[in-house]
N, C-alpha and C positions, 0 to 999 in steps of 0.2 A: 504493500500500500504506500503511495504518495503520501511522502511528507508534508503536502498541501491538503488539507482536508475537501478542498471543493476546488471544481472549476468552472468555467462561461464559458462557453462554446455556441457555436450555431447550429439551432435545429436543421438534420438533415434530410435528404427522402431518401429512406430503405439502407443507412447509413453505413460504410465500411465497416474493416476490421480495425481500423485506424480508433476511427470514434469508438468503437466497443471497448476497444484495448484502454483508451482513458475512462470511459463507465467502471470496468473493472477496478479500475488503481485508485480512484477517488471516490471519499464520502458521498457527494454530493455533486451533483449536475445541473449546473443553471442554465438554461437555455434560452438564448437572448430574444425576448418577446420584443422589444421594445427597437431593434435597431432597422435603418433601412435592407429593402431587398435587394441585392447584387446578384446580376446573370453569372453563369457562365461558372456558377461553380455546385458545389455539393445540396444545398437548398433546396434544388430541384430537381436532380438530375441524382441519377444511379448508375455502378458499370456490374455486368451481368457476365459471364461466360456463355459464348453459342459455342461452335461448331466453327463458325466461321472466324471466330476470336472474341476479344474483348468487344460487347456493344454494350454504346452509352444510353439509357433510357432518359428523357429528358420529359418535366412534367410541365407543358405549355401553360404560361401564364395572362391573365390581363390586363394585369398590370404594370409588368416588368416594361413595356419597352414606354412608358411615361415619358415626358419630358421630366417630370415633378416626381420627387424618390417617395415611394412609399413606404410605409413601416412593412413590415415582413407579417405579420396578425393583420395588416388588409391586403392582402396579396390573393387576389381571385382566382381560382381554374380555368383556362379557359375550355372548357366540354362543347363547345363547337367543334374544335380537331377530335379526331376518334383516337386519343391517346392511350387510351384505358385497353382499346385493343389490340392496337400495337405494342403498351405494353403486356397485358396478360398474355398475348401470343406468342411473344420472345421468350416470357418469361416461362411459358408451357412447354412451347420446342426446347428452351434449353433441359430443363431441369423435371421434365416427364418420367424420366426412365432413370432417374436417382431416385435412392436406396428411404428418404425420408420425405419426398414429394409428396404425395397422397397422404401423410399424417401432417402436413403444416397448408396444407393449397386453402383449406377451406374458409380457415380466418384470413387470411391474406385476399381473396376474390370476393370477400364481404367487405372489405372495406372499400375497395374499387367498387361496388354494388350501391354502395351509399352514398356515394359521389358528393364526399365534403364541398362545402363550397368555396373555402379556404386550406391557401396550401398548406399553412402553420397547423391548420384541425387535423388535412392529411395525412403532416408528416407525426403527429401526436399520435392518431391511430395507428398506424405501422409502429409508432415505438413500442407502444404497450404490447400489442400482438407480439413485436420480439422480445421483448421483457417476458414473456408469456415463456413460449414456447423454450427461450435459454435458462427459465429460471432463477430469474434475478431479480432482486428487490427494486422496487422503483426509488430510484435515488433522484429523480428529475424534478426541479422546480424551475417556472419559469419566474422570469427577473419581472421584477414592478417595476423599476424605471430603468430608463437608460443611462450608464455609468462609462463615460469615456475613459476613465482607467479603474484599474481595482490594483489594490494591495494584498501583500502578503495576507495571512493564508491561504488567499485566492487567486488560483492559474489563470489568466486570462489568454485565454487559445482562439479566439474569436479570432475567423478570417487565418489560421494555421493550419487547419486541414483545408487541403484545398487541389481540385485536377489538375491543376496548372503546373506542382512538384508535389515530385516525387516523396513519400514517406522515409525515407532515409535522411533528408534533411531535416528532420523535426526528433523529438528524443521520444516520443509513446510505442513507434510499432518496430516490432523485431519480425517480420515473417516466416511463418512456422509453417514449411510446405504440408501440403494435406494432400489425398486424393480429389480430384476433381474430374467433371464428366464428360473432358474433352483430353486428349491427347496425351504426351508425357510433361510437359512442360507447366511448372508451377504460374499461375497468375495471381501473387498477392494482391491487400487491399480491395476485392473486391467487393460489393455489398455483402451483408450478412446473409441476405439468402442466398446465396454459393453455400457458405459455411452451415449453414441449415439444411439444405436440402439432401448435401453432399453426407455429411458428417451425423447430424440429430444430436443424440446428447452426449456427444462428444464435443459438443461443439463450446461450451463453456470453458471447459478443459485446457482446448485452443487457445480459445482468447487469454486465458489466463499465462499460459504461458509464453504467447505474442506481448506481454509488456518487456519495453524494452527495458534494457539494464538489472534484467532479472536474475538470477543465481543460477542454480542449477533448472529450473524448469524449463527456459528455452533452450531446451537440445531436444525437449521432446520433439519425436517425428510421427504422421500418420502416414 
């Protein structure tokens, strides 16, 4: 466990092994309700394994391309594009025929069934459902104001995970190769449902031993 007891981070949709890997090591998970929405990173967007490689799932918004920044808690869907089936479709061709699919598909298609109407609700639904299914205490609170900087005891990681680099530059993920449902070749960081579908309750295990600067547990191999 982090010698920080908490940290602020930004809510994500269907979040890495990055993000998990700080859920594990920290008390407490503030997740920033109160800051502007920025494209083009984890907020909205997922990466999956196909067949064909890594594909990015991205959850179209209304409000994102503003001239005027919006808070992230009024950040719309937009459900005119048929996102929901592009991605449940990726998300079935890929992971149909792993070994924990059919015990986790059915809360996960119910939340795309309910078609939040905000991205912050959607990505709160997905978190719980993985809080669910890895068995982990919800440690998530989101923030009442907005706080341009924080102090010790508190990690302010907001805007540090991010597509743009790689997890090697930041000190939470150590990647812990697993079996996955394409090829020989390891793809860390990818969302948690890789690690879910792939693995089931093995899959805490992982994460646990993906923090980085850990002792003996990261040598574990699946």
């Amino acid at each position: 466990m982090s010698e920080n007891n908490t940290i602020v981070v930004e809510i994500q949709y269907l979040p890495g092994l990055e993000f998990w890997t700080c859920y594990e090591n920290f008390e407490t998970i503030l997740l920033e309700k109160h800051e502007h929405f920025q494209k083009q990173t984890f907020r909205n967007r997922c990466q999956i394994l196909t067949a064909q490689g890594v594909d990015t799932l991205v959850v179209p918004v209304l409000d994102g391309r503003s001239k005027h920044k919006t808070l992230i808690q009024d950040v719309k869907i937009d459900y005119h594009q048929p996102w929901i089936k592009r991605h449940w479709g990726a998300i079935e061709a890929a992971y149909r025929k792993t070994p924990f699919f059919e015990y986790f598909e059915e809360k996960f298609r119910k939340v795309y069934e309910q078609k939040p109407d905000f991205l912050y609700d959607l990505n709160r639904q997905m978190l719980t459902v993985c809080q669910e299914f890895l068995r982990v205490p919800d440690k998530c609170k989101d923030t009442e104001t907005y706080n341009l900087d924080y102090e010790w005891p508190i990690m302010d990681a907001r805007g540090l995970i991010s597509p743009k680099k790689g997890p090697e530059e930041r000190g939470f993920y150590q990647p812990i190769p697993y079996r996955q449902n394409f090829g020989e070749q390891f793809f860390p960081n990818l969302s948690i449902l890789d690690l879910l579908f792939c693995q089931g309750n093995k899959a805490r295990s992982i994460l646990k031993a993906s923090i980085k600067n850990t002792s003996t547990e990261n040598t574990l191999t699946v």
